[in-house]
C-alpha positions in Angstrom: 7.2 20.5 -24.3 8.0 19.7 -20.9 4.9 17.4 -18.5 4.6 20.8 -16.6 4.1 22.3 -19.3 1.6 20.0 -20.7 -0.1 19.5 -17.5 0.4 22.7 -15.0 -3.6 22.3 -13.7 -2.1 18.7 -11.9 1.6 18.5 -12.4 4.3 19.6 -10.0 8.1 19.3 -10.3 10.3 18.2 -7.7 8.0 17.8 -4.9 8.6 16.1 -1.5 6.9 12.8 -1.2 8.0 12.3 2.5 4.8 13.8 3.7 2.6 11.3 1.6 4.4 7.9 2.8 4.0 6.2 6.6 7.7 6.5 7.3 7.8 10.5 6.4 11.2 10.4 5.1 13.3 10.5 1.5 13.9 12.9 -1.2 11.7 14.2 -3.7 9.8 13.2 -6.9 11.2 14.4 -10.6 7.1 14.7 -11.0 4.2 14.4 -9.3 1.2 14.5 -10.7 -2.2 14.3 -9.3 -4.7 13.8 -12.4 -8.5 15.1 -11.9 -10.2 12.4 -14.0 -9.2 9.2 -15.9 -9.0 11.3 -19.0 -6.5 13.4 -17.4 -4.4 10.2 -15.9 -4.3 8.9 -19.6 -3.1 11.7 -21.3 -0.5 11.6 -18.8 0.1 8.1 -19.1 0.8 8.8 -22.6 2.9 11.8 -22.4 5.2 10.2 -19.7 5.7 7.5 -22.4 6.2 9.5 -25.2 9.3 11.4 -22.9 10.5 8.2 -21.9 9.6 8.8 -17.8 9.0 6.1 -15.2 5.6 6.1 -13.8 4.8 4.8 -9.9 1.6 5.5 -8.8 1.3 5.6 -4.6 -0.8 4.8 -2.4 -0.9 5.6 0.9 2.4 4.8 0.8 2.2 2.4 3.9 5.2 0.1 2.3 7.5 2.0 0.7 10.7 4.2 1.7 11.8 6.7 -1.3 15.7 7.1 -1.4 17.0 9.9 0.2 18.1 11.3 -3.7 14.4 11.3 -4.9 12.1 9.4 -7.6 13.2 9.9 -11.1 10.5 10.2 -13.3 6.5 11.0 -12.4 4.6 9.8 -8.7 1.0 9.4 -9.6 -1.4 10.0 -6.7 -5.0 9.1 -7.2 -6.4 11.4 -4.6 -9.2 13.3 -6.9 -12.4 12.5 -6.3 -13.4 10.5 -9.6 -10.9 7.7 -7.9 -11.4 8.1 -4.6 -15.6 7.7 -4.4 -17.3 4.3 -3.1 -20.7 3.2 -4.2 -23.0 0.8 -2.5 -25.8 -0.9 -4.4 -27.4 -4.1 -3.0 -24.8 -6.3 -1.8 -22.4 -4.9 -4.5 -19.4 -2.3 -3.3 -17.6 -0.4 -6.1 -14.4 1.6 -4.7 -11.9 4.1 -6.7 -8.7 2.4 -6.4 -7.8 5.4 -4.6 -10.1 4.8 -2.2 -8.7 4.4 1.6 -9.4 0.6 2.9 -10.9 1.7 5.6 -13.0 4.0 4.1 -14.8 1.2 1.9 -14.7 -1.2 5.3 -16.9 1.6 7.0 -19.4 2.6 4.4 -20.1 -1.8 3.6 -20.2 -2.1 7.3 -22.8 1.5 7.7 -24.8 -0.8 4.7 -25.3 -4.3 7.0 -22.3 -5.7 4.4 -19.8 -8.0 6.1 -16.6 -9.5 4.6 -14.1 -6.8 4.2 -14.1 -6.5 8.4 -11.5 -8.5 9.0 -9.2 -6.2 7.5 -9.5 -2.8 9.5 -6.0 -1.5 10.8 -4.3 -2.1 7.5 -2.7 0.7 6.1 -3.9 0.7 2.4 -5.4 1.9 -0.9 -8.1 0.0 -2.5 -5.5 -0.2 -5.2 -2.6 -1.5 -3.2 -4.8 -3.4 -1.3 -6.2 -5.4 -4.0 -3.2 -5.7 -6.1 -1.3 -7.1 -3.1 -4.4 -9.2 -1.9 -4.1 -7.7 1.7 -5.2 -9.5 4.7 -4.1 -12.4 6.7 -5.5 -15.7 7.8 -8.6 -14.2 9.4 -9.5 -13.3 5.6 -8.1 -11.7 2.1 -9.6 -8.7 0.1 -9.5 -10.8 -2.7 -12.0 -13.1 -1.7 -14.5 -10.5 -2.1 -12.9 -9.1 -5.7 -15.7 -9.7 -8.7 -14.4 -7.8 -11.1 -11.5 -4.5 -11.3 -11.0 -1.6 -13.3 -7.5 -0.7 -14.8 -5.3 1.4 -16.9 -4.3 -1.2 -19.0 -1.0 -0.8 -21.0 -2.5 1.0 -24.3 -4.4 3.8 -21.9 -7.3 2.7 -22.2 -10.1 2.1 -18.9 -10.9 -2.0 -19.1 -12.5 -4.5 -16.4 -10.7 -7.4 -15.3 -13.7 -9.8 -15.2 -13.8 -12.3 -12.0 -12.6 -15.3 -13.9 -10.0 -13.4 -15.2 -8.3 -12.8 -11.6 -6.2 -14.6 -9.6 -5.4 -14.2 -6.2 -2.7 -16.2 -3.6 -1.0 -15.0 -0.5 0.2 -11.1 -0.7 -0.2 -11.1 -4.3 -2.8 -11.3 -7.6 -1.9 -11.5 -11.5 -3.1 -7.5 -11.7 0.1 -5.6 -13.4 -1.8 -3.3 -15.2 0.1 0.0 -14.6 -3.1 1.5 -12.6 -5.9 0.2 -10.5 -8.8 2.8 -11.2 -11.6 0.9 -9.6 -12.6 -2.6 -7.6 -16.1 -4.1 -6.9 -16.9 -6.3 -4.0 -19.5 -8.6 -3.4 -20.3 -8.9 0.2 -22.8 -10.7 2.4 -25.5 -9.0 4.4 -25.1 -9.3 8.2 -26.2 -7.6 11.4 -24.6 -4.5 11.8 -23.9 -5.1 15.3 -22.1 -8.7 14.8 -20.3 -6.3 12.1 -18.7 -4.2 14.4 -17.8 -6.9 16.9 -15.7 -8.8 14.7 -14.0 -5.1 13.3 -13.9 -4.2 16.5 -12.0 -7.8 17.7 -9.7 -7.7 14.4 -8.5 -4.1 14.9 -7.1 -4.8 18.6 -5.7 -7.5 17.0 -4.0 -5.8 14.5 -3.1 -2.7 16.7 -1.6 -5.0 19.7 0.9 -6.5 16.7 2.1 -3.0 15.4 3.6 0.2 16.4 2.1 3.1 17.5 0.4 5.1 15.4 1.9 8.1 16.0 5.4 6.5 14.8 6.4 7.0 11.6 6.7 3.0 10.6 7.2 0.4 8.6 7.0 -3.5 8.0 10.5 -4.8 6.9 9.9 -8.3 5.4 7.2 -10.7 4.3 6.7 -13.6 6.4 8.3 -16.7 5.8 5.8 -19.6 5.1 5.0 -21.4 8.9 6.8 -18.8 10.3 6.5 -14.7 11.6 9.4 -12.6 10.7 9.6 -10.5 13.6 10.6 -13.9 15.6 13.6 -14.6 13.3 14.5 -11.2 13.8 14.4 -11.4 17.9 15.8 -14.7 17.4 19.0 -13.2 16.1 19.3 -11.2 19.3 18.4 -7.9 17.2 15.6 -6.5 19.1 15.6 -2.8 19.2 18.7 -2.7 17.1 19.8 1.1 15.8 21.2 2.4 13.0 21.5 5.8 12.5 17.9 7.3 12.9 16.0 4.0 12.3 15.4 1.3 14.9 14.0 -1.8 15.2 10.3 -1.1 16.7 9.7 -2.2 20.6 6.7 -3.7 19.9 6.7 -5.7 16.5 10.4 -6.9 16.1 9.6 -6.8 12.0 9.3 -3.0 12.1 11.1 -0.2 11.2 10.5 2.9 13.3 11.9 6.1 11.9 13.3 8.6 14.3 14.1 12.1 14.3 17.0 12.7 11.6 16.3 9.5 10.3 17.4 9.3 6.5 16.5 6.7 3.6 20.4 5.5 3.9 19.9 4.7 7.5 16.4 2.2 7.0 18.6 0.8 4.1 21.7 -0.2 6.7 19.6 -1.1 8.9 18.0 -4.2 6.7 21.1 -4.9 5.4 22.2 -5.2 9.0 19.1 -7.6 9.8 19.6 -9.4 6.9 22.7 -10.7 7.3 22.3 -11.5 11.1 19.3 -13.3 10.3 21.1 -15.4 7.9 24.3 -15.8 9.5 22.1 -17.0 12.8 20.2 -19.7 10.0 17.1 -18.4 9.7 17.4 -18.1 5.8 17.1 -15.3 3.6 14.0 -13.3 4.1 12.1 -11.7 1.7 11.9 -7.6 1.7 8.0 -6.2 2.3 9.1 -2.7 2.3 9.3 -1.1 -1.6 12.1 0.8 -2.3 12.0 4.0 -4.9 
């Protein structure tokens, strides 16, 4: 019996996922399935094991660019309610891990809780965002982490307990297939100094990236003691094109895909950057941007 078959309430075969990524481009998934409950998103976990699929699950899909020839396999997207709900008790936030960041920034803020602030204008999942430890030097999500729900590898629901976790610079020790849930603890604080330090971080943020109307992406991780996008404009490659993708105007470390852009072409183009930048000695850099 075929996962359609098993699942047709929540499963869907060969579907675009360029409408659910930031860059809006690349082929389609072999499956993708968008489970109702965590019963439901075991059962499948299960069943694509049993059939020997690959399982992704996607977030927002603010880092990653899906090959042109699709995503072998099943594409989980936690957008169902039962993952996507955020609770606020005390000074305690619990968020589905498929959750928007900002969403969880504006209900602790609405709640006089401050912490998770300093992250508005990134692009993320509560899921992504903790697995990846998102945030910058102003602050980390995983500062605020007590404790986080997963999928573990046997299907079953389980908390990571605080002292279980750690956390370093654009990464944590979560591989547990799924993040279902994360809790926060958070500091009360005047709403109004709240918003003045969201409000400060987000034009931060903005002024670094492109437009938000452009379908974009960050290229590499930073180096450590230094910013990317400078070894890229070092290396004389500002606005470079290839195909349909170019280098973004306004953050050198930016992909920008344009009209008849392809996977192939964002692919050339990093390759392109990639060996400028080392021939030019700034090193090898390390890629951000997920490919599937």
């Amino acid at each position: 019996m075929s996962l359609v078959q098993r699942f047709p309430d929540f499963v869907r075969p060969q579907e675009s996922l360029a409408p659910f990524t930031l860059l809006r481009i690349g082929g389609k998934a072999e499956f993708l399935a968008e489970p109702r409950s965590v019963d439901e998103l075991a059962a499948l976990m299960r069943a694509a094991a049993e059939l020997k699929l690959p399982v992704r699950v996607l977030g927002v899909g603010s880092n990653v660019l899906v090959r042109d020839e699709g995503v072998p396999g099943v594409v989980v997207r936690l957008v169902a309610p039962a993952f996507t709900g955020i609770e606020v008790e005390g000074k305690k936030v619990r968020a589905g891990g498929g959750a928007a960041l900002s969403a969880v920034i504006s209900a602790a803020a609405s709640h006089g809780l401050a912490g998770l602030e300093t992250l508005v204008g990134i692009a993320a999942s509560i899921g992504g965002a903790v697995r990846s430890n998102a945030g910058d030097r102003s602050g980390e999500i995983g500062q605020y982490v007590r404790r986080v729900q997963v999928l573990d590898s046997k299907h079953q629901a389980v908390w990571r307990e605080h002292e279980d976790l750690q956390f370093r610079e654009n990464k944590s020790n979560l591989d547990d297939p799924v993040i279902l849930a994360a809790e926060f603890e958070l500091e009360p604080d005047l709403g109004e100094d709240i918003v003045k330090r969201m409000r400060k971080a987000w034009i931060h943020r903005m002024a670094k990236q492109p437009y938000s109307y452009e379908a974009a992406a960050r290229i590499f991780k930073n180096p450590r003691g230094g910013q990317a996008a400078a070894l890229i404009e070092a290396a004389g490659l500002s606005r470079t094109k290839v195909g349909g993708a170019e280098v973004s105007e306004r953050n050198a470390n930016y992909v920008i895909a344009g009209n008849n852009c392809t996977a192939r072409d964002v692919l050339r183009l990093i390759d392109l950057l990639r060996t400028k930048i080392r021939e030019h000695g700034g090193g090898t850099l390390e890629q951000d941007l997920v490919v599937w």
